[in-house]
N, C-alpha and C positions, 0 to 999 in steps of 0.2 A: 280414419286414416288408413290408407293403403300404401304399398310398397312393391314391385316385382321388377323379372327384372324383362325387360326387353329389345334383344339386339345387340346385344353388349352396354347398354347401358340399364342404371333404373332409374324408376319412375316412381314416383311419390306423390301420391294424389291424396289432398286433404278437401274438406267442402267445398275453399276458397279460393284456392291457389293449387299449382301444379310446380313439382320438380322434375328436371329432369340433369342424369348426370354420367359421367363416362364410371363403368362398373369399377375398376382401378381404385375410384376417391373414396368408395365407399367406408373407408377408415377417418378418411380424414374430415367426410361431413356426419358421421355417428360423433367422432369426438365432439366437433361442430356445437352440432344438437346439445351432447351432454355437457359441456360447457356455458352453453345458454341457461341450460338447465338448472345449475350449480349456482350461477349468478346470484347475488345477496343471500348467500345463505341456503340455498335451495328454493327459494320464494318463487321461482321460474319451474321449478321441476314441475308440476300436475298440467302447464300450457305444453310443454315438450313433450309431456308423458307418449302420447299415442304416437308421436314421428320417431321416436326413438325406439319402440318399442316394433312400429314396422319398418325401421332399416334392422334392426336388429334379427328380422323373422328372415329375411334376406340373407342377411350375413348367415344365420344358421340353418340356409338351401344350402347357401355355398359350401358352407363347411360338411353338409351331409349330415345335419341332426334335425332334419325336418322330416 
């Protein structure tokens, strides 16, 4: 799973499927994710693991801890 950002938006590119999203949301689809995630107990966390983990790397370009 990858994540970067391009053009003011990112991109989220997993084997299967592709995201794309305006840079702005990027709070609102990490929640997204880790709410997926959370689902029955956590029983969904290790499928979300890698998308969360790369908006996350994302989030911490933006913020300057990368």
């Amino acid at each position: 799973m990858t994540a970067w950002i391009e053009g003011g938006r990112v991109v989220v590119r997993g084997r299967e499927w592709r995201e794309v999203f305006d840079l702005e949301l990027l709070p609102r689809r990490l929640a997204f994710y880790r709410g997926l995630a959370a689902r029955a107990g956590g029983r969904y966390a290790a499928h979300y693991a890698q998308t969360i983990a790369a908006l996350e790397s994302v989030e911490a370009q933006l913020e300057g801890r990368s």
